[in-house]
C-alpha positions in Angstrom: 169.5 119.3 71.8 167.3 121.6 73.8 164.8 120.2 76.3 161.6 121.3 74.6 163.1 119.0 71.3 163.5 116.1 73.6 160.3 116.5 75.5 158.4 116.4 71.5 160.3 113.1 70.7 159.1 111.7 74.0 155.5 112.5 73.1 156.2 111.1 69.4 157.4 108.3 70.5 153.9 108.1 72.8 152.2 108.9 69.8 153.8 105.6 68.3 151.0 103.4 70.3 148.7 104.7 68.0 146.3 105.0 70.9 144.1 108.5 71.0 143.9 110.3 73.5 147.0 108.2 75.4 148.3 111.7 76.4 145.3 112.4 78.1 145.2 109.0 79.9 148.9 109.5 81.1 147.9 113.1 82.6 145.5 111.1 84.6 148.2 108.5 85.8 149.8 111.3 87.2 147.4 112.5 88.5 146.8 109.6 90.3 150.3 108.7 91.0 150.3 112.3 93.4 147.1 111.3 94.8 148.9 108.0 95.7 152.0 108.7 97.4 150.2 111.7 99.5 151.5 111.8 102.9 151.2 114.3 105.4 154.4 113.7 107.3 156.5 116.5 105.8 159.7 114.1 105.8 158.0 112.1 103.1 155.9 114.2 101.1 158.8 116.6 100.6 160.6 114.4 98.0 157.4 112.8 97.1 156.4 115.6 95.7 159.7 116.2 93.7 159.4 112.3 92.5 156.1 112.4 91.4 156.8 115.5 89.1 159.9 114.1 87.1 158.1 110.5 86.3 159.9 110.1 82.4 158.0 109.3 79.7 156.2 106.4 81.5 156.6 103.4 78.5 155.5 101.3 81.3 152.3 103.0 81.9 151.5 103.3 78.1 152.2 99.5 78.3 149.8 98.6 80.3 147.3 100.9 78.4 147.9 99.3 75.2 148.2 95.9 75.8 144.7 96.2 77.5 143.4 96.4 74.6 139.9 99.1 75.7 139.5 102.3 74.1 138.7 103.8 77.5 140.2 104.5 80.1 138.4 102.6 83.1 139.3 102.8 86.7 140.5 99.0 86.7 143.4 100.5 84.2 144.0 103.8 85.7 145.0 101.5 89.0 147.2 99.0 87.0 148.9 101.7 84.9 150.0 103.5 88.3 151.0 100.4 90.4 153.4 99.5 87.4 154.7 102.8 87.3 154.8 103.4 90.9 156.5 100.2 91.0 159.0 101.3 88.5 159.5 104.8 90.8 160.5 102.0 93.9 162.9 100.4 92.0 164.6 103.9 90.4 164.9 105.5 94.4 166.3 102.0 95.6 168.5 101.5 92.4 169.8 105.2 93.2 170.7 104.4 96.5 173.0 101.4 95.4 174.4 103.7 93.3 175.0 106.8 95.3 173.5 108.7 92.1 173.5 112.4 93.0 170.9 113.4 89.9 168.2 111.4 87.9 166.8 113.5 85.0 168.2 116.6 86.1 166.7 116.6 89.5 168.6 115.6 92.5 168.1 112.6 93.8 166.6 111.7 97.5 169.7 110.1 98.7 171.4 112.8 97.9 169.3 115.4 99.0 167.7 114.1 102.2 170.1 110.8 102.9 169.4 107.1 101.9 167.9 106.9 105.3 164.8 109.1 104.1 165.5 107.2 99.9 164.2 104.0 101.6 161.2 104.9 103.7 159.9 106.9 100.4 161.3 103.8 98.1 158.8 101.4 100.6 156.1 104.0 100.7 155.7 104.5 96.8 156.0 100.4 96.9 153.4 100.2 99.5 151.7 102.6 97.0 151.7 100.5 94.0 150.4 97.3 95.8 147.6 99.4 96.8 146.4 100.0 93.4 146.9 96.7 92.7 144.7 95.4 95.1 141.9 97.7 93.9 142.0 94.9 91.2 142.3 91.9 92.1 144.9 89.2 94.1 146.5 88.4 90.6 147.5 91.9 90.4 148.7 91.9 93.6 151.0 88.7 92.9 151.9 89.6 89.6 153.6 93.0 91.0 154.8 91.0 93.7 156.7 88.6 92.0 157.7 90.7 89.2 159.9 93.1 92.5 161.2 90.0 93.8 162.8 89.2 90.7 164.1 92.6 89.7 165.7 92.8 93.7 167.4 89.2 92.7 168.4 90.5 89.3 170.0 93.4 91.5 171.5 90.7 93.5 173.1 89.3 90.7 174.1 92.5 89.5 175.9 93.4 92.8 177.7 89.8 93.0 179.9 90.5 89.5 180.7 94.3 90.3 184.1 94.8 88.9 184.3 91.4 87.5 186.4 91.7 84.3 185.7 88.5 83.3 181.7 88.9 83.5 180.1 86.8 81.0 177.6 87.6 78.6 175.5 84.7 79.9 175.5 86.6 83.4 174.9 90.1 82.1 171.5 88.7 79.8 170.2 87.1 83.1 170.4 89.8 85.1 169.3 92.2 82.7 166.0 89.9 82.1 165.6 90.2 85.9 165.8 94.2 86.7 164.1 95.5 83.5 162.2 93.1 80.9 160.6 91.5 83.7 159.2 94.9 84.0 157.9 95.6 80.5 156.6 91.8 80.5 154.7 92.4 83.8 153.1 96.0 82.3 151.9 94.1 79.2 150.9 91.2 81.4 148.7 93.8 83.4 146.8 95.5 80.9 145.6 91.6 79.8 145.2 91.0 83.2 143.1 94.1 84.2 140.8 93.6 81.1 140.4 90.0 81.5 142.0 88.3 78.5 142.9 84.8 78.5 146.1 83.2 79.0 147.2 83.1 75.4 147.6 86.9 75.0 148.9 86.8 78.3 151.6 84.6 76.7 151.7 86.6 73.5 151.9 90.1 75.4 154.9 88.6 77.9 157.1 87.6 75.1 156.8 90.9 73.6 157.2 92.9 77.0 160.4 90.8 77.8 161.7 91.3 73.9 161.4 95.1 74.5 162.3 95.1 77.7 166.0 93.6 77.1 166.5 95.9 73.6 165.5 98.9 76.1 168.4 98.1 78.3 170.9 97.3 75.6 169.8 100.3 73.8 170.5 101.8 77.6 173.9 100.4 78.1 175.0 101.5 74.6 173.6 105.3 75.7 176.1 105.1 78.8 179.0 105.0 76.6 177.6 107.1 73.5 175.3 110.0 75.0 175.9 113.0 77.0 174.9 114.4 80.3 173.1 116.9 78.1 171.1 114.6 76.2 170.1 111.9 79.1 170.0 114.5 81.2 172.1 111.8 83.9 176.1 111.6 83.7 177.4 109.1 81.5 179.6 106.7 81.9 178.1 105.5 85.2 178.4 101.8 84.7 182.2 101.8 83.9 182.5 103.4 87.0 180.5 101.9 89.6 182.0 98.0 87.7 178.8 97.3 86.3 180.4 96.0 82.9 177.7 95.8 80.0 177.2 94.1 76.7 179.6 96.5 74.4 182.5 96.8 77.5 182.1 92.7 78.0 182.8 91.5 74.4 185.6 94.2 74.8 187.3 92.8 77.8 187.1 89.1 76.8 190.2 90.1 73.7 192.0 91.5 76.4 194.9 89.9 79.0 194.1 91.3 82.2 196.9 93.9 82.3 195.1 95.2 79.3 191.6 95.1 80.6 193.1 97.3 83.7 194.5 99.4 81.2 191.2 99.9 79.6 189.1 100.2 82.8 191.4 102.4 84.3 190.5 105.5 81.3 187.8 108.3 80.8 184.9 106.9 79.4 185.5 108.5 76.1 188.1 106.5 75.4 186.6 103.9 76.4 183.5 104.3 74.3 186.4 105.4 71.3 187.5 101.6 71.6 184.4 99.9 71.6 182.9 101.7 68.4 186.6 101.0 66.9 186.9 96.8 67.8 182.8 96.6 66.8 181.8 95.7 70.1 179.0 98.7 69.7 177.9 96.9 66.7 177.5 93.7 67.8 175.4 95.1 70.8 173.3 96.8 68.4 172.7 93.9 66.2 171.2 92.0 69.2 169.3 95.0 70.4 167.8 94.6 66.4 167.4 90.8 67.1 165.1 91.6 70.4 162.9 94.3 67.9 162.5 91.6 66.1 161.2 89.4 68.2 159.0 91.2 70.4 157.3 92.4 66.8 156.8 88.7 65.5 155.5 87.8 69.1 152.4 90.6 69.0 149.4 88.8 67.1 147.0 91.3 64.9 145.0 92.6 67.8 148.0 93.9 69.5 149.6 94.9 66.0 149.9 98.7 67.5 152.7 97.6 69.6 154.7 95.9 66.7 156.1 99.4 65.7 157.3 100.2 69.4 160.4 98.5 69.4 162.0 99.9 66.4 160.4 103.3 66.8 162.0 103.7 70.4 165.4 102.2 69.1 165.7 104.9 66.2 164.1 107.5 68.6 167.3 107.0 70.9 169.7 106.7 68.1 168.7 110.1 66.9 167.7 112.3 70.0 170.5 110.7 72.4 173.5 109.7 71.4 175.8 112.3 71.2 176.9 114.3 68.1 180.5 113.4 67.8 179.1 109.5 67.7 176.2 109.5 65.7 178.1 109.4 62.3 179.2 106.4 63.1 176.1 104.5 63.6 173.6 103.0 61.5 170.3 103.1 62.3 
């Protein structure tokens, strides 16, 4: 699959918010988002300027668009659409650094590039960024994106306390996938309420769904490690198995196995790896659950959000079809 194909999915999969002019309103995010993390010390602004131009398709953004629920585009959500994505760019440079990634998207990272001394002074400065754009708001803002990084950095934690553990439970991998991403998508949706003044029931309503999509998007993700391609994700796959952060499909894998067998199994290429877990069904189970969060995040939107209730399926078929490799993609259902 070429680049220009995946860059049309991303922006029919944008096109799934059912919002017009949403293209338009993410050009201006960026725009803002350069505007933002301007600095004129040349040490920063360097890689600034190579982060800022390989931002993704920006969900997040588009969440906090939609779930505000306004046809236009104020000021009020231009500022809450960047923090959460600048936000989101904090977490990706630190998450990078943890992991010694040499490429995200294609584009070489800053730790690589420049060192993880520079990756955490631009990490802090985009963070400072986004609480900037918060404030423009108002102090809920400000606490929600505060609270919502504290909780992804102790999701992290979490995450960094089980490395290597075979015997990782299912239990420990939900938590801290709750933590580092659908606390995210909850605090996007939460933000587009916030900024437009709704009241605390579609906050509740719009958190449930965030959270719901939130932890299909990183099952869907830890599937894709296994089942993609560098091509295709344009990052290498198999990352988790080697770094020991063991997900969903590997888990259920490793608790049939004695440990001399789990070593066996950790120890190979992740094709073989990802060979087993489509064979024992551990792939299908984590798919099933990634159907059971679609679900839920769908039933959770009332009729006023009912534009969002398509998002979870439509992003789960969307990767399905445009990113998991060729060799695979017979033997899934979608």
């Amino acid at each position: 699959m070429t680049l220009y194909s995946r860059e049309v999915m991303e922006r029919d999969l944008v096109d799934t918010f059912g919002i017009p002019g949403l293209d338009g309103y993410l050009k201006q995010v960026d725009q803002l988002l350069a505007q933002v993390t301007h600095s004129s010390n040349i040490l920063l602004q360097k890689p600034l300027e190579r982060l800022t131009k390989n931002t993704g398709k920006k969900l997040r953004a588009s969440l906090v668009i939609a779930a505000s629920g306004e046809t236009k585009m104020t000021g009020n959500i231009l500022a809450a659409a960047t923090s959460i994505e600048l936000l989101h760019l904090a977490s990706l440079i630190h998450d990078d650094i943890i992991d010694a990634a040499s490429t995200r998207r294609d584009v070489v990272t800053i730790n690589q590039k420049e060192g993880s001394s520079t990756a955490i002074l631009v990490g802090d400065y985009v963070l400072a960024g986004a609480m900037s754009q918060a404030a423009m708001i108002s102090s809920a803002a400000v606490e929600l994106l505060a609270s919502t990084f504290a909780e992804m950095c102790a999701g992290q934690a979490s995450e960094l306390s089980d490395l290597g553990n075979p015997n990782r439970t299912l239990a420990a991998y939900y938590e801290v996938i709750d933590q580092k991403t659908a606390v995210l998508m909850s605090a996007s949706c939460v933000m587009g309420s916030l900024v437009s003044k709704q009241s605390q029931t579609n906050d509740t309503v719009l958190a449930k769904f965030g959270k719901n999509f939130g932890m299909a998007y990183q099952l869907i993700d830890d599937v894709l490690d296994f089942l993609s391609s560098k091509q295709l994700s344009r990052k290498p796959i198999g990352i988790d198995l080697k770094s020991g952060v063991y997900t969903m499909p590997l888990i259920i894998t490793l608790q049939k196995f004695d440990t001399p067998a789990q070593k066996q199994l950790l120890a190979q290429p992740v094709e073989i790896v990802a060979d087993e877990l489509l064979a024992n069904g551990s792939i299908t189970k984590t798919l099933t659950k990634i159907r059971k969060h679609n679900r839920a995040a769908a039933q959770a939107v009332t009729k006023q959000y009912s534009h969002l209730s398509n998002l979870p399926e439509a992003y789960f078929n969307w990767a399905l079809s445009s990113q998991v490799d060729s060799r695979y993609r017979g033997t899934l259902s979608s």
